[in-house]
Structure formats: structure tokens, C-alpha cells
N, C-alpha and C positions, 0 to 999 in steps of 0.2 A: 504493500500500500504506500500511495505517496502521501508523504506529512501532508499538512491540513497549510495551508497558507497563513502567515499570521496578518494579513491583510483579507482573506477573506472568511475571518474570526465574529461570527456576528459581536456580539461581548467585547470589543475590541474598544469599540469607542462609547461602550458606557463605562468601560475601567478610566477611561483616559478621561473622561467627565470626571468622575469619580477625584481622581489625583490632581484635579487641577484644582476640584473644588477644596481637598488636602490640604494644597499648597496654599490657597487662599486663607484659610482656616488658622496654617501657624505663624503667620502672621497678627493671630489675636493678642499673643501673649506680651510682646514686645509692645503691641497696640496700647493696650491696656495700660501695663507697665510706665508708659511712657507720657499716658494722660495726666494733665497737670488736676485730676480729681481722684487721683488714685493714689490714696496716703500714703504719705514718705514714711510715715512709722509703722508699715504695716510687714512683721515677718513672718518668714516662715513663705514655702516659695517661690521664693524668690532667690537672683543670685547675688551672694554673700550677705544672703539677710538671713542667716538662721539663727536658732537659738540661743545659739554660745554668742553672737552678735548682737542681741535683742538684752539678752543680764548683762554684758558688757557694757550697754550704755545706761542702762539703770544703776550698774555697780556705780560708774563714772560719773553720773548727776548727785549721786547720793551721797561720794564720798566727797564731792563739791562743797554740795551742804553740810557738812561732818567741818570741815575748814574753816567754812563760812560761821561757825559754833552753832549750827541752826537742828531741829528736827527734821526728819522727812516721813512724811505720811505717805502710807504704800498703800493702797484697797488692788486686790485679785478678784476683778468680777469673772463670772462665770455665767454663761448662758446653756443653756437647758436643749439638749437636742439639738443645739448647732444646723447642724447639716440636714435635718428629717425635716426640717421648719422652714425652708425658703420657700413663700411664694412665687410661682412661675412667672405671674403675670407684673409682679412690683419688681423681677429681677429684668424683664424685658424692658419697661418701661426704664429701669435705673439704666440699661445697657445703652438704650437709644439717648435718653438724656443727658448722662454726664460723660459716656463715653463714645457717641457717636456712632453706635453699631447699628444698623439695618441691614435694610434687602437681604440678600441671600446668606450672607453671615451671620446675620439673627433670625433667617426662616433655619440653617442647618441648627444654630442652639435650639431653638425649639422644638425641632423634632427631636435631638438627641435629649432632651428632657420630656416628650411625650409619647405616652403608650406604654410606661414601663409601669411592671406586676413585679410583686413583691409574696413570697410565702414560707413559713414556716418549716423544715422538714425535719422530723427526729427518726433514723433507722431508714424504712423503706415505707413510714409514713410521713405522708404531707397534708397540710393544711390548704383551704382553698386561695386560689391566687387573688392578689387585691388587687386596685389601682393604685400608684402612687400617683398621689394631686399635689404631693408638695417636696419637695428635698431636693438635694442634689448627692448623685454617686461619691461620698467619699472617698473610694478606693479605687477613685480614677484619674484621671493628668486634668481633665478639665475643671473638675468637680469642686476641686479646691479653689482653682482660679475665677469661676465664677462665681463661687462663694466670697473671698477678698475683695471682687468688684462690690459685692450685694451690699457690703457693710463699711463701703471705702467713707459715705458720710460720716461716722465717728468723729473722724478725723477737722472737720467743720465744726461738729456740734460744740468740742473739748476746746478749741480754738475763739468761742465764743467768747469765756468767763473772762474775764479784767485781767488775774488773777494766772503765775503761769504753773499750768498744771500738764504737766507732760502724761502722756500715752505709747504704751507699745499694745500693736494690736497685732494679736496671733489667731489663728484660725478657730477658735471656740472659748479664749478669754481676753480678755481686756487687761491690763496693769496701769493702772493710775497711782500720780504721786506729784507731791506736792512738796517748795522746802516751806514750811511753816515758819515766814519771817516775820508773823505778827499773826494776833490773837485770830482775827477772823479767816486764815488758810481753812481751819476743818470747814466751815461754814460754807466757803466757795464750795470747796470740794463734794460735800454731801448736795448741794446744788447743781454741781456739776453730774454726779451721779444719777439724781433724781431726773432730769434732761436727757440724759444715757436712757433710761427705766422707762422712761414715756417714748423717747426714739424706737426702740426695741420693739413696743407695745403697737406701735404705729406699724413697726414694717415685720407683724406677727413673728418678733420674735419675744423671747423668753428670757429676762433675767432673774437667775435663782440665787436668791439672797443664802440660801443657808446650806451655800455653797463654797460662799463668796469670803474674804479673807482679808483681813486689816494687820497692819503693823507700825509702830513708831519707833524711829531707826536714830540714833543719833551717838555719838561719844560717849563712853563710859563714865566722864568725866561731868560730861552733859545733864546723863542720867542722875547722876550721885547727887548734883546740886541743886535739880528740880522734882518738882513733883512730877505726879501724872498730868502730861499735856491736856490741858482741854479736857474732855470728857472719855472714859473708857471703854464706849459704845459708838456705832455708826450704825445708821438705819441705811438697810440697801433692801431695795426692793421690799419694804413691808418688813424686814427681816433684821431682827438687832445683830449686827457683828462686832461683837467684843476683837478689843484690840489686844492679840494677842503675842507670846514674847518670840515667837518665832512664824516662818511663813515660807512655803515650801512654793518656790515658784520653779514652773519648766525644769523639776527635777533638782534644782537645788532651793537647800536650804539657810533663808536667808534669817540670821536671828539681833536683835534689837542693837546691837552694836557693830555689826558685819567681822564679826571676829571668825565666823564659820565653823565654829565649834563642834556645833550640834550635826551640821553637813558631813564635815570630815568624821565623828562618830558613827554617824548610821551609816556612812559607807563602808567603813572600817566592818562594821560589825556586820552587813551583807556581804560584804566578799570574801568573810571568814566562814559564814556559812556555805557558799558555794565552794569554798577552799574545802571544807570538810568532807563535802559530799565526793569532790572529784577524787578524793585520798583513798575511798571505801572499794574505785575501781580504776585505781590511775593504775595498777599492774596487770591490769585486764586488754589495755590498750600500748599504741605504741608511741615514743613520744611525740612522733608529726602530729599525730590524732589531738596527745594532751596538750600538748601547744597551739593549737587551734580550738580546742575549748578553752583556753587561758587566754584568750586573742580575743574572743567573742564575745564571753559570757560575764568574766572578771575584769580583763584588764578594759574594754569598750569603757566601761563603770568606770575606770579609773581615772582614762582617761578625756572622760566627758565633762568639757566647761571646764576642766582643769587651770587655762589662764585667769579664771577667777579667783583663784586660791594663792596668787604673786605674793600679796601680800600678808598672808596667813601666818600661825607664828607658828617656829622652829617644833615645837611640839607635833603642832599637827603634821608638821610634815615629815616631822621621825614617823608617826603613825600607820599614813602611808606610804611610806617606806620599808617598814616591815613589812604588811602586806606583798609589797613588790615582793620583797626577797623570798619571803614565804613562795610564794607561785613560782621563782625559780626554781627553788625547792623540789617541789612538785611534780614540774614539769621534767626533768634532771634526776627526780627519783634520788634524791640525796639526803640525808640528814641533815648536814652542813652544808654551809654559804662556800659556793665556790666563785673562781674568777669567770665573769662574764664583761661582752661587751655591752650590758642595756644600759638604757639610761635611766640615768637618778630623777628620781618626783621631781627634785625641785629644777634640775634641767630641763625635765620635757614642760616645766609648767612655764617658764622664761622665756623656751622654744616655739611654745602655742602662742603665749601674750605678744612676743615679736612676731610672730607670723599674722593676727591677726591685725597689728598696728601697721604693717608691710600691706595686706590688701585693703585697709582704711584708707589708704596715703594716697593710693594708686601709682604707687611709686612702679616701673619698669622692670629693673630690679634689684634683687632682697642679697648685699654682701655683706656681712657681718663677723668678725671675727668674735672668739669665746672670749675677749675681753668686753669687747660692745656688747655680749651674748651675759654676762652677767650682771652689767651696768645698765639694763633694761628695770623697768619701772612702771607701774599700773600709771602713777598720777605725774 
């Protein structure tokens, strides 16, 4: 038989439709991205906007105010459902209005948001298929990014008060904070919140108060010679949030003097348990194996947000430093510390804060010798 012509492929020029309309499509992201209505503090995917870059610049306002001898007010809102709660027809409307999207680039969103079922299965039973009327696919490339467009207003609303109250906005909470340089900061702020809560309500979303998380952050010094700032309550949503001594954001924990105490603790004391477990069968395996669950599952942990910790005291960082050494350990099947090339905590944590001060800068490129490499500095 003679092959089939790829010119006279009927399917031919509906694929090539198809790719062009592709090509049209990723061109959204950069679209989007680049709309002067698409908040500058908004992370999370985006590039070189993730999370260790989003505590970074809160670390960096806070320890401002710490200098400044000021407090700083931290509220962790949370919304409820995030992603299951987008209405279709206010994310169309928000696309065409703040970000110029029509004709066939928002007839293709909206069919990839219509006609989808949703249903329950456990075993080889299933439950009847639904319609989804409202969400968007989290666990997809667009899903997200249409969602960041959905809630790029915040970023207007926070900008309204007198009063400067910064925002990092992540895909399902909000981080508000405030430096409390005179008696009425809480006051803005629960104002500000209350405009957040009515925003939300307006574009059916969900803010859940007793989710939601307060903190007052300032010098130990600070601490010692005042009272409790203000009041020891914030009403969020209907909902009293006690202001409390620590606050666990995007995985770290932030506690009322940013000494990270409590952070470096519970990390310490997780990766002793997975340290335990991998010991029960680390002779079962062979080391490539145990070195790749020590890659993964412990050291990821260890070294996540790590540039945060630059300025943390010697203690903490003997802490995790044993840890390390332990999982050499481990890994090497040794009782005793032998000679290895890794590197030291407080190296790779110097390594990350210059690395990330290097793609801040936009600098070209990053040459640093291990004297510049030690004389590196959060502030």
C-alpha cells in the first residue's frame, strides 16, 4: 500500500487550526502578566515570584520596621474554596475589562471553562456526574492564571487607605501588614480588611475568619518596654483573631520577634522523624536509593526558604547542622561523621540569600568570590 499523502489528510487543516489557535492562546500569559492591572505583589506563578520571594520581602519591610523601633502588624487572610468559587461570568467580564481579552481568546476560555462534570469515585463505585457552574481547574497551567487575573483588584482596593499597608497576594491567601507608626495603624488596617471582606462578598468569594491569623512583630527590646499594642483581638470576617505569638506563613514560621526559633524547632524535630523512619530500612536499600530519599523528602525541608534564616542565631544553626550531619550519616550507613564535600547550613543559606539578591538586581552576571560569599547580609 502507498502511504496516505499528508496533504490529502482530511484532519490536516483542522490540526493546523487547532495550533494556530495554540499559538494565539500562549501568548495570554505574558499578556496578562504585563497589564499594568495585574498586581505587582501578586506571587506565586509567576517568574521569580515564588514563595521564598514573596517572605523575603515581608522579612525585608519588617525588619525595616524592627530599625525604625516600630511594631508591625501581620493579619494571614484566608479564603475559603479559593479555586471551586470563581464565577464564570465576573471572570469574563474582569478579562475583557481590565485586561482587554475578547473575540476568540475569550470565546477559547470559555469553553475550556464550560461543560465540565465533576464526580465522586471510591473503589469501582461512583457517584452521579455534576455540572461545575463555578471554579476553575486547579491542577492545571491555566487554572491558576486565571484565577490571579480574577483577584488582581486587591491590589486597588489595599492601595486605597491613606495609611501604607502592604500586600503579598498568593493564590488562596492574602498577607497584610502594616508598621504601626502611630496609635491608629490597627484601625486602618481592620478597615482595610473589612473592604477586603465586602470585595470578596461582591465577587462570591469567601473570606474565612477562623482561618485567618494575626501577629505583632517587633524587637525584643521593643517588646520588654511596652505593653500589648492596641488591642489583642482583630475582627476578620465576623470572626475574632487573637493576636497571636507566632504565625506560620507559606510554610514558615514567623514568631513575634523574627528570631525563628520556633521555625528552626519544628523543623529540626520533622526531619528527625523522617530521619528515624529511613534508619528502620536504610539496609534494605542501596545508597543511590537512600540519597534520593534524603534529596527529597529531608533535605527539600531543609533547604526550603533557607535564605531566610541569614540572620538567625548560631544556635539555631548548630541545630540544623546536626540534622545535616545526621542524614550523612544515614545515607553512608556510618556511625560516625566522616569527611565529605557538602555544604555547611550556614553556607548554603548565604549561597541562596546571594542568589536570590543576584536575580533581584537583574544583574547579567553573578561572580562572587567566598570572601564577598561570607560578607553577604539580609539588610
Amino acid at each position: 500500500m502507498q502511504p496516505k499523502s499528508a496533504t490529502s489528510d482530511p484532519t490536516l487543516p483542522i490540526c493546523q487550526n487547532y495550533l494556530k489557535d495554540l499559538k494565539d492562546l500562549s501568548r495570554l500569559q505574558p499578556h496578562l502578566l504585563s497589564s499594568p492591572n495585574y498586581s505587582t505583589l501578586q506571587s506565586a506563578y509567576r517568574s521569580l515570584h515564588s514563595t521564598e520571594t514573596a517572605l523575603l520581602k515581608v522579612t525585608d519591610d519588617i525588619y525595616r520596621s524592627m530599625d525604625n523601633g516600630s511594631f508591625t502588624a501581620l493579619v494571614s487572610l484566608d479564603i475559603s474554596a479559593a479555586y471551586d468559587t470563581i464565577d464564570h461570568s465576573v471572570l469574563s467580564s474582569r478579562l475583557q475589562s481590565d485586561f482587554s481579552i475578547d473575540d476568540k481568546a475569550l470565546a477559547w476560555i470559555q469553553s475550556y471553562l464550560s461543560d465540565r462534570h465533576s464526580f465522586v469515585q471510591v473503589g469501582r463505585s461512583a457517584a452521579c456526574q455534576q455540572p461545575c457552574i463555578a471554579g476553575v481547574p486547579q491542577g492545571s497551567v491555566l487554572g491558576p492564571l486565571l484565577f490571579t487575573a480574577y483577584i488582581s483588584p486587591i491590589g486597588r482596593v489595599v492601595r486605597g487607605f491613606r495609611v501604607i499597608i502592604t500586600h503579598r497576594t498568593l493564590p488562596d491567601d492574602t498577607q497584610l501588614y502594616v508598621e504601626m507608626a502611630d496609635g491608629g495603624s490597627l484601625d486602618w488596617l481592620s478597615r482595610c480588611i473589612s473592604c477586603l471582606q465586602h470585595w470578596f462578598l461582591c465577587n462570591l468569594l469567601l473570606l474565612n475568619g477562623s482561618k485567618s491569623e494575626a501577629i505583632i512583630i517587633g524587637t525584643a527590646q521593643r517588646h520588654a518596654r511596652s505593653l500589648q499594642p492596641s488591642s489583642s483581638e482583630m475582627s476578620v470576617a465576623g470572626s475574632g483573631v487573637v493576636v497571636s505569638e507566632s504565625l506560620k506563613l507559606l510554610g514558615v514560621t514567623f514568631d513575634r520577634t523574627m528570631s525563628f526559633d520556633k521555625h528552626v524547632s519544628s523543623l529540626v524535630r520533622a526531619r528527625n522523624f523522617h530521619m528515624s523512619g529511613l534508619r528502620h530500612f536504610r539496609s534494605l536499600v542501596s545508597d543511590e536509593v537512600a540519597h534520593q530519599i534524603v534529596c527529597s523528602i529531608v533535605g527539600s525541608r531543609l533547604d526550603y526558604c533557607n535564605s531566610l534564616l541569614l540572620n538567625c542565631s548560631t544556635r539555631d544553626l548548630d541545630k540544623l547542622q546536626r540534622v545535616q550531619n545526621n542524614l550523612a550519616r544515614v545515607v553512608c550507613n556510618s556511625s560516625r561523621l566522616i569527611n565529605t564535600s557538602c555544604t555547611t547550613v550556614a553556607e548554603s543559606t548565604q549561597h541562596r540569600h546571594c542568589c536570590s539578591s543576584f536575580l533581584c538586581s537583574g544583574t547579567k552576571t553573578l561572580e562572587l568570590s567566598s570572601t564577598e560569599l561570607s560578607d553577604c547580609s539580609i539588610r
